[in-house]
ZANU-130139 format. One record per residue (C-alpha): residue number from 1; x, z negated, y negated. Coordinates in pm, 1 decimal. Each point is the difference from the previous one (the first is absolute). Example, Ala and Ser with C-alpha at 12.3 -4.5 7.8 and 13.67 -1.06 7.14 Angstrom:
   nr        c1        c3        c2
    1    1230.0    -780.0     450.0
    2     137.0      66.0    -344.0
END
This chain:
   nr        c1        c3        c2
    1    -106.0    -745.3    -909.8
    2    -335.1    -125.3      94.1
    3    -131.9     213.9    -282.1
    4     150.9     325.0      96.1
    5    -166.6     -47.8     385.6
    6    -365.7     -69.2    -125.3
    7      39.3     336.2    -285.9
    8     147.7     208.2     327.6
    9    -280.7    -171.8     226.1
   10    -306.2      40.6    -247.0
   11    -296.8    -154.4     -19.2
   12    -354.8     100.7      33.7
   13    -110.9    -154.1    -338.9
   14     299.0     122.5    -258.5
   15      30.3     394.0     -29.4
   16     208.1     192.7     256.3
   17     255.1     225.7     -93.5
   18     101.9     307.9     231.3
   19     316.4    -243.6      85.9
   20    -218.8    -293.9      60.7
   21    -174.3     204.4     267.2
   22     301.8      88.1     214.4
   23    -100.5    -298.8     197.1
   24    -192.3     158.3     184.5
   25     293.5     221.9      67.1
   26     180.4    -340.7     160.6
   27    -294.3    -114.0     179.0
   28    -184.9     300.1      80.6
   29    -131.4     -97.2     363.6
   30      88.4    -208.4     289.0
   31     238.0     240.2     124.1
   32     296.9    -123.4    -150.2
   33     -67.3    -331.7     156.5
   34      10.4    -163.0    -377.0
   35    -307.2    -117.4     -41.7
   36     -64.6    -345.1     229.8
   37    -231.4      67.6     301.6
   38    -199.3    -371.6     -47.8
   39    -117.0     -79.4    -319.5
   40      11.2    -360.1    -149.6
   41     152.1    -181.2    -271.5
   42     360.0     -67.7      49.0
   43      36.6    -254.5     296.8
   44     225.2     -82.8     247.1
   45    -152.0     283.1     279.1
   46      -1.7     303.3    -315.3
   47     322.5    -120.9    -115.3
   48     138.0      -4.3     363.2
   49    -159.0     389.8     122.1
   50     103.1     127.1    -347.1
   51     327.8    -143.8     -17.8
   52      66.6     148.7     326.6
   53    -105.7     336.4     -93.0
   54     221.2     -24.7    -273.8
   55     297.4     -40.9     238.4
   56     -88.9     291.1     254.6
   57     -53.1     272.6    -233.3
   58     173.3     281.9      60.8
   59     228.6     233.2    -209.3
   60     -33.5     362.2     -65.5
   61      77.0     108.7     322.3
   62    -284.1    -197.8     192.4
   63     243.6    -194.2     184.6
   64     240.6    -265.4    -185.1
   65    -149.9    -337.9     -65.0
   66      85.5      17.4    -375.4
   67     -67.1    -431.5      -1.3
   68    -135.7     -73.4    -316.5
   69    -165.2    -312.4     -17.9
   70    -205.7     -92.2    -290.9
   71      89.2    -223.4    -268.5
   72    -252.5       9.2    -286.5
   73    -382.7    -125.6      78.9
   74    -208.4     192.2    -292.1
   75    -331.4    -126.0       6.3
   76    -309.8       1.3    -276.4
   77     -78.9    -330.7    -182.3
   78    -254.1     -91.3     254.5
   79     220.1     -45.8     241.3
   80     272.5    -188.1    -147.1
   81     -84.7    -287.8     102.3
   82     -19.7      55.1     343.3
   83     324.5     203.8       1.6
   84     200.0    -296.3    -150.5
   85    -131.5    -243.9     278.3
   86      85.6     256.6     280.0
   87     403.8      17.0    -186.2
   88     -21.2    -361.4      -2.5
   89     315.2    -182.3      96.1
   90    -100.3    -285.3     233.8
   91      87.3    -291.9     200.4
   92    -134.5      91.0     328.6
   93     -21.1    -330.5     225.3
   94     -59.3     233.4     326.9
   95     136.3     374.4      84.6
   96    -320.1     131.4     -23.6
   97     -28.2    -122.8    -332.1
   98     287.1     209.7    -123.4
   99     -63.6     237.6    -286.3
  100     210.4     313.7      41.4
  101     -40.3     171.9    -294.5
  102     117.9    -247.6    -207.2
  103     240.2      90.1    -238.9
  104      10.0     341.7     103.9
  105    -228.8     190.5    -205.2
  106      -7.9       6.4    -375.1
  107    -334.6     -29.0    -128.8
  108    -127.1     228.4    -296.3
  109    -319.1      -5.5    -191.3
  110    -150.0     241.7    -172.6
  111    -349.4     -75.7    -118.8
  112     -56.9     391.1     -41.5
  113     -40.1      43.6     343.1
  114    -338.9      58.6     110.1
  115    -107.5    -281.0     270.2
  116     -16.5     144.7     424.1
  117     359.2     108.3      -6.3
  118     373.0    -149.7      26.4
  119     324.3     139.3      41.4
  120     345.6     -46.7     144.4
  121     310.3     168.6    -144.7
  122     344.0      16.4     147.3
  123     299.8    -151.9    -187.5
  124     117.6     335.4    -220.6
  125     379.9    -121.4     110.8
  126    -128.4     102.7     364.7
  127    -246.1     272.0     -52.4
  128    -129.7      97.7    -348.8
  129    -306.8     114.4     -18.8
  130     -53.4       5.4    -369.2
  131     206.5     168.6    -265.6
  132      41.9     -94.2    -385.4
  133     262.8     144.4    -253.2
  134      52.1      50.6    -337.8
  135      22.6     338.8    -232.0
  136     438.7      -7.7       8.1
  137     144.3    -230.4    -262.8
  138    -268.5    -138.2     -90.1
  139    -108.7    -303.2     203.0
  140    -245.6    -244.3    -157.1
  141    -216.6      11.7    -281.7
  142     171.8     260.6    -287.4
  143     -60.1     -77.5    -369.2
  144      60.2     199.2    -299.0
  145     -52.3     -76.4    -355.8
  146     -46.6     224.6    -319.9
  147      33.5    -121.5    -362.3
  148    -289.7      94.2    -195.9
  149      12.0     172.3    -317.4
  150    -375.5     -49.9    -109.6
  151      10.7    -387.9      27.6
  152     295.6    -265.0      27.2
  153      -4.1     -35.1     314.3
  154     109.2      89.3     399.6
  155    -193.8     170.8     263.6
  156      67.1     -78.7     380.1
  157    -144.8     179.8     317.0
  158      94.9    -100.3     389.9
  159     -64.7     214.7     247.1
  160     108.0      13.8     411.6
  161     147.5     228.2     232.1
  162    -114.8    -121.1     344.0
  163    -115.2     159.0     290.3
  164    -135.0    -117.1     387.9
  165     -44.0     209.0     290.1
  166       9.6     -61.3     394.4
  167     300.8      66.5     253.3
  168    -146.4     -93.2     323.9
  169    -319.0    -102.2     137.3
  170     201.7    -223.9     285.5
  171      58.8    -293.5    -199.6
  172    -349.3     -35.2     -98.1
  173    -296.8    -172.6     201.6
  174    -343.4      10.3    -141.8
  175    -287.9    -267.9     182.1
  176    -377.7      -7.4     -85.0
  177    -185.5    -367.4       8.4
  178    -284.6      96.4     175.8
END
Protein backbone atom coordinates (compact mmCIF):
# COMPACT_ATOMS: atom_id res chain seq x y z
CA UNK A 1 0.00 0.00 0.00
CA UNK A 2 2.89 2.11 0.95
CA UNK A 3 3.93 1.88 -2.67
CA UNK A 4 0.78 3.02 -4.27
CA UNK A 5 0.86 6.43 -1.78
CA UNK A 6 4.54 7.47 -2.68
CA UNK A 7 3.66 6.72 -6.96
CA UNK A 8 0.23 8.95 -6.22
CA UNK A 9 2.42 11.43 -3.99
CA UNK A 10 5.55 11.75 -6.39
CA UNK A 11 8.71 12.74 -5.85
CA UNK A 12 10.87 15.51 -7.03
CA UNK A 13 13.78 13.22 -8.18
CA UNK A 14 11.81 10.19 -10.21
CA UNK A 15 9.74 11.48 -13.33
CA UNK A 16 6.19 12.80 -12.82
CA UNK A 17 3.44 11.60 -14.67
CA UNK A 18 0.24 13.87 -15.38
CA UNK A 19 -1.36 11.54 -12.44
CA UNK A 20 1.57 12.01 -10.21
CA UNK A 21 0.92 15.74 -10.39
CA UNK A 22 -2.69 15.77 -9.19
CA UNK A 23 -1.18 16.44 -5.86
CA UNK A 24 -1.15 19.52 -6.24
CA UNK A 25 -4.80 19.16 -6.99
CA UNK A 26 -5.14 17.73 -3.08
CA UNK A 27 -2.95 20.22 -1.61
CA UNK A 28 -3.29 23.15 -3.71
CA UNK A 29 -3.16 26.00 -0.92
CA UNK A 30 -3.92 26.55 2.63
CA UNK A 31 -7.44 27.00 2.00
CA UNK A 32 -8.58 23.68 2.51
CA UNK A 33 -7.01 23.74 5.90
CA UNK A 34 -4.86 20.41 4.79
CA UNK A 35 -1.72 21.47 4.88
CA UNK A 36 -0.38 21.95 8.83
CA UNK A 37 -0.05 25.67 9.80
CA UNK A 38 3.53 24.96 11.97
CA UNK A 39 6.05 23.15 10.37
CA UNK A 40 8.30 20.53 12.18
CA UNK A 41 9.04 17.01 12.12
CA UNK A 42 6.37 14.90 13.57
CA UNK A 43 6.21 15.63 17.43
CA UNK A 44 3.92 15.61 20.00
CA UNK A 45 2.65 19.62 19.34
CA UNK A 46 2.37 18.77 15.06
CA UNK A 47 0.87 15.55 15.81
CA UNK A 48 -1.56 17.18 18.37
CA UNK A 49 -2.70 20.61 15.89
CA UNK A 50 -2.82 18.17 12.93
CA UNK A 51 -4.61 15.49 14.49
CA UNK A 52 -7.10 17.94 15.52
CA UNK A 53 -7.58 19.37 12.20
CA UNK A 54 -8.16 16.08 11.06
CA UNK A 55 -11.19 15.75 13.38
CA UNK A 56 -12.89 19.25 12.62
CA UNK A 57 -12.94 19.14 8.99
CA UNK A 58 -15.91 19.72 7.53
CA UNK A 59 -18.06 17.92 4.85
CA UNK A 60 -19.34 19.21 1.63
CA UNK A 61 -21.70 21.40 2.96
CA UNK A 62 -19.23 23.57 5.17
CA UNK A 63 -20.88 22.55 8.23
CA UNK A 64 -20.75 18.72 9.51
CA UNK A 65 -17.66 17.74 11.40
CA UNK A 66 -16.99 14.75 9.07
CA UNK A 67 -14.33 13.31 12.22
CA UNK A 68 -11.71 11.66 10.55
CA UNK A 69 -8.81 11.19 12.52
CA UNK A 70 -5.64 10.05 11.04
CA UNK A 71 -4.22 6.74 11.21
CA UNK A 72 -1.20 6.34 8.90
CA UNK A 73 2.12 8.63 9.68
CA UNK A 74 3.91 8.70 6.02
CA UNK A 75 7.10 10.18 6.44
CA UNK A 76 10.56 10.16 4.15
CA UNK A 77 13.50 7.98 5.38
CA UNK A 78 14.98 10.84 7.23
CA UNK A 79 12.57 10.98 9.47
CA UNK A 80 11.92 7.55 10.46
CA UNK A 81 13.62 7.53 13.13
CA UNK A 82 12.20 10.22 14.83
CA UNK A 83 8.65 9.16 13.86
CA UNK A 84 9.11 5.68 15.52
CA UNK A 85 10.29 7.33 18.89
CA UNK A 86 7.29 9.81 18.84
CA UNK A 87 4.75 6.21 18.25
CA UNK A 88 6.71 4.78 20.94
CA UNK A 89 4.78 2.78 23.48
CA UNK A 90 6.09 3.76 26.94
CA UNK A 91 6.08 3.36 30.56
CA UNK A 92 5.44 6.79 31.70
CA UNK A 93 6.38 7.05 35.58
CA UNK A 94 4.46 10.62 35.76
CA UNK A 95 1.22 11.97 33.68
CA UNK A 96 3.17 14.28 31.98
CA UNK A 97 5.26 11.66 30.78
CA UNK A 98 2.44 10.00 28.91
CA UNK A 99 2.85 9.44 25.20
CA UNK A 100 -0.50 9.79 23.45
CA UNK A 101 0.08 8.76 20.23
CA UNK A 102 1.17 5.60 21.02
CA UNK A 103 -0.25 2.92 19.25
CA UNK A 104 -2.41 5.02 17.33
CA UNK A 105 -0.78 5.79 14.20
CA UNK A 106 0.67 3.31 11.78
CA UNK A 107 3.92 4.31 10.61
CA UNK A 108 4.91 4.02 6.80
CA UNK A 109 8.16 4.60 5.08
CA UNK A 110 8.80 5.35 1.90
CA UNK A 111 12.36 6.31 1.12
CA UNK A 112 11.03 8.02 -2.21
CA UNK A 113 9.83 10.78 -0.46
CA UNK A 114 11.77 13.81 -0.81
CA UNK A 115 12.98 15.09 2.83
CA UNK A 116 10.79 18.69 4.36
CA UNK A 117 7.46 16.97 4.13
CA UNK A 118 5.18 14.28 6.08
CA UNK A 119 1.80 13.22 5.85
CA UNK A 120 -1.22 11.94 7.72
CA UNK A 121 -3.94 9.82 6.07
CA UNK A 122 -7.27 8.84 7.48
CA UNK A 123 -8.16 5.13 7.98
CA UNK A 124 -9.90 4.35 4.25
CA UNK A 125 -12.69 2.32 6.54
CA UNK A 126 -13.57 6.00 7.82
CA UNK A 127 -12.79 8.27 4.99
CA UNK A 128 -10.94 7.09 1.84
CA UNK A 129 -9.03 9.28 0.31
CA UNK A 130 -7.24 7.10 -2.13
CA UNK A 131 -8.68 4.78 -4.72
CA UNK A 132 -7.08 1.50 -6.35
CA UNK A 133 -8.89 -1.18 -8.57
CA UNK A 134 -8.27 -3.57 -10.98
CA UNK A 135 -9.24 -3.85 -14.97
CA UNK A 136 -12.67 -6.44 -14.09
CA UNK A 137 -11.66 -10.07 -13.74
CA UNK A 138 -8.54 -9.67 -13.72
CA UNK A 139 -6.96 -8.92 -10.34
CA UNK A 140 -3.24 -9.56 -9.90
CA UNK A 141 -0.53 -10.14 -12.13
CA UNK A 142 -2.07 -12.01 -15.61
CA UNK A 143 0.18 -14.50 -17.44
CA UNK A 144 -0.14 -16.05 -20.72
CA UNK A 145 1.99 -18.48 -22.47
CA UNK A 146 2.46 -19.43 -26.26
CA UNK A 147 4.17 -22.61 -27.55
CA UNK A 148 6.72 -21.81 -30.00
CA UNK A 149 6.98 -23.31 -33.28
CA UNK A 150 10.58 -22.03 -34.24
CA UNK A 151 12.30 -23.55 -31.11
CA UNK A 152 11.19 -26.26 -28.41
CA UNK A 153 10.21 -24.24 -26.18
CA UNK A 154 7.40 -21.80 -24.16
CA UNK A 155 7.07 -18.12 -24.14
CA UNK A 156 5.50 -16.27 -21.04
CA UNK A 157 4.54 -12.48 -20.67
CA UNK A 158 2.82 -10.82 -17.30
CA UNK A 159 1.33 -7.84 -17.50
CA UNK A 160 -1.15 -5.62 -14.83
CA UNK A 161 -4.31 -3.96 -14.85
CA UNK A 162 -4.11 -1.44 -11.98
CA UNK A 163 -5.10 1.90 -11.56
CA UNK A 164 -4.93 4.84 -8.48
CA UNK A 165 -6.72 7.97 -8.32
CA UNK A 166 -7.99 10.34 -5.37
CA UNK A 167 -11.63 10.55 -3.76
CA UNK A 168 -11.25 13.23 -1.28
CA UNK A 169 -8.77 15.64 -0.20
CA UNK A 170 -10.32 15.42 3.64
CA UNK A 171 -8.58 12.47 4.72
CA UNK A 172 -5.30 13.74 3.76
CA UNK A 173 -2.89 16.15 5.82
CA UNK A 174 0.29 17.28 4.25
CA UNK A 175 3.17 19.10 6.92
CA UNK A 176 6.49 20.74 5.78
CA UNK A 177 9.72 20.35 8.30
CA UNK A 178 10.81 23.65 8.17
Amino acid sequence: MTEVFIDIVGTEHVKRTAFEKDIDGLFPDFSRGNIGDTAGPPSKPTLTENREAMRLRTGTDGKTIIDAPPRYLLVPADLETGAEEILAAIQPGTTADVNPFAGKLKLLVEPRLPSGTWYLFADPARLACLRYAYLSGAEGVQVQRRESWDTLGLSFRGFLDFGAGWLDWRGAQRVATS
